[in-house]
N, C-alpha and C positions, 0 to 999 in steps of 0.2 A: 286031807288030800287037796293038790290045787288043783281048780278047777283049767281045764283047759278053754282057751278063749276060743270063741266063732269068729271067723276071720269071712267076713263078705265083701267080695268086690262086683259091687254095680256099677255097669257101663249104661250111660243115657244115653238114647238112640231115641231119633225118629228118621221119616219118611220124607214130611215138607218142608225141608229147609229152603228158605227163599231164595239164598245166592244158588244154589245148587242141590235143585230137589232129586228126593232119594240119590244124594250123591253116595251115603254106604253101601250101596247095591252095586255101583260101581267096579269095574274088574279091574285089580290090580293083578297080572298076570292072565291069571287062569281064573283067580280067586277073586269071591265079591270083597271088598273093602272090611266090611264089618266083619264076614268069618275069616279074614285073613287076621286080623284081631283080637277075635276070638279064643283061635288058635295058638297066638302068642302068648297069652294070657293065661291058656291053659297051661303053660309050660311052668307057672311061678309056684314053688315048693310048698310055700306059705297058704297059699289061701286056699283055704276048707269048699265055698260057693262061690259059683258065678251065675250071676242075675242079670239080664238084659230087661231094663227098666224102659218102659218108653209111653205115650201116651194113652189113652184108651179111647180110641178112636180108631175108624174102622181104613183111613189110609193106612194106618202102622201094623196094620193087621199080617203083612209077610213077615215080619219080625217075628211071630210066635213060632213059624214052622223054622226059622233059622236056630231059634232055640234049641226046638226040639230034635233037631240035625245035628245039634253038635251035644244034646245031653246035657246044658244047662238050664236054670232057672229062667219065668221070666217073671215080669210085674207088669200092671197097665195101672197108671196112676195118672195126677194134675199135669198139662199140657204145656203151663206157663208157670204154674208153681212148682219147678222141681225141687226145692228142698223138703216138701210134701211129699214128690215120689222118692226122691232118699230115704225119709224117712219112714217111712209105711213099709215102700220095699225092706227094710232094715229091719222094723219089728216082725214085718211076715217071716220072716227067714232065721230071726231071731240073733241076729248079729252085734256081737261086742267090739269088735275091730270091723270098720269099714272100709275099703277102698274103694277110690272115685276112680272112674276110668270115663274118659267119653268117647261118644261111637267116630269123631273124625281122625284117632290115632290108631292107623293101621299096625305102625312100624314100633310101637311100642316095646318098653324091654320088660318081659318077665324076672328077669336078675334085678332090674331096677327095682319093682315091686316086691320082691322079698328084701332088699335091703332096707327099704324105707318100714316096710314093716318090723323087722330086728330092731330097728330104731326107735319105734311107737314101743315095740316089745319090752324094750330094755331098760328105756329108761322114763317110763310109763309119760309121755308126753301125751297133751289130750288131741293137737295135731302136729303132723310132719309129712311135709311137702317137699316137691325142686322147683317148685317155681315161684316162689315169695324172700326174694327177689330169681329170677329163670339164672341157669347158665346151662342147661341144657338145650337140643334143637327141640325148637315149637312142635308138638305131638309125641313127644315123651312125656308129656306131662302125669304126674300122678299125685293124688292126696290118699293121706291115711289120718282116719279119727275116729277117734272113740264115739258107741253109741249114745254113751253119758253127754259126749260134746254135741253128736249132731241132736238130741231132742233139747239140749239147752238152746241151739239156733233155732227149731223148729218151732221151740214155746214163744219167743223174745225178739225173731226178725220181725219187722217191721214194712220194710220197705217193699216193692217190688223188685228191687236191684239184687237185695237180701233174700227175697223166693225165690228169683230165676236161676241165679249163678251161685247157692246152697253155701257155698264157706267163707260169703263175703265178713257174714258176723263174725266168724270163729277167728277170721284174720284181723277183725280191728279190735275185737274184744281184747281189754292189756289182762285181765283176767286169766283167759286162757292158755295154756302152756305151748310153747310151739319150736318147732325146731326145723330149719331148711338148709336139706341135702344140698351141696355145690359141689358140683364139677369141677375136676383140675384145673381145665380149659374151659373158658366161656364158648359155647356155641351158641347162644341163644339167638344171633341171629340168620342162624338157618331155621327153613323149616320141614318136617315132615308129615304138614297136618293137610287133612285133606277139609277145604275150605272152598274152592272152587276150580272149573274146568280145568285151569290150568295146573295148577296142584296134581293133578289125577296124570299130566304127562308126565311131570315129573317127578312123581313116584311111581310111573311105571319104569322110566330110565333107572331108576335107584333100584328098583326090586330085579331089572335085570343085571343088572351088573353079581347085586349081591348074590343073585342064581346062582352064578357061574365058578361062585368062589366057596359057598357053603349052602348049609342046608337056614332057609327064611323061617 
């Protein structure tokens, strides 16, 4: 019998971002940023757990009731090392298929996340991304990799560039098997990420329009 894969998608989140602290708390609508997020996320077919990974430290501490609000996992791990909280959150939860999500993509596609997944699925790639090279808008972004691949980064990064931002190894390793999603249409240079103040107006204009036309 084949065994069935764990499919975990961890979203990194914190509290003090310097351009724009606790900007996921932020109301997009009605809704704060990250559970509008969330929410999307939860929509995606594929994925078994959802884990909100964020620091262990006592700002990021509203994060655990948001978790617990919406019936997800969460993790408290390295502050500056996240490919350490990748990885950890990953073995806690016991995860063979990972998905990377971070906390400034509200607008996120759950269809996008199960496709890149079928992807990883099919044709056993150790990663598969849309943004190496992007043609999606900024804050669609998603990675999918194998536990296999992230504890091979986790043993063999090096750098801090390589702890902070988790798949820098897994992208330059020729090693590694990899495969990027493209869009029909290049959009990548819009964006829907939330980054700073001004970002937050205009996806509040984006999320009202999309109100009006369907369900967000």
């Amino acid at each position: 019998m084949v065994k069935k894969l764990n499919k975990v998608l961890i979203i990194q989140a914190r509290l003090d971002s310097s351009r724009f602290p606790e900007k996921i708390l932020k109301k997009i609508g009605f809704k704060e940023s990250i559970s509008l997020q969330i929410e999307r996320l939860k929509r995606a077919k594929l994925v078994d757990k959802i884990v909100l990974a964020f620091p262990n430290d006592e700002i990021n501490a509203p994060l655990i009731k948001i978790a617990k609000k919406f019936n997800i996992k969460y993790f408290l791990g390295n502050k500056l090392n996240v490919l350490d909280r990748y990885y950890k959150a990953s073995k806690k939860y016991n995860a063979d298929i990972v998905i990377r999500s971070t906390g400034d993509c509200p607008f996120v596609d759950p269809n996008l996340v199960d496709t890149l997944i079928k992807k990883i699925l099919k044709y056993n790639f150790d990663y598969v991304t849309n943004t190496y090279p992007p043609s999606f808008p900024d804050g669609l972004d998603i990675e999918v990799f194998s536990f296999k691949t992230l504890k091979q980064a986790w043993v063999k990064a090096k750098t801090f560039q390589e702890k902070e931002h988790v798949t820098i190894y897994m992208r330059e390793n020729e090693k590694i098997s990899k495969y990027n999603f493209k869009n029909k249409v290049n959009y990548s240079n819009y964006r829907l990420t939330l980054d700073e103040p001004e970002d937050l107006i205009v996806l509040n204009k984006i999320y009202k329009k999309i109100k009006r036309c369907r369900k967000i």
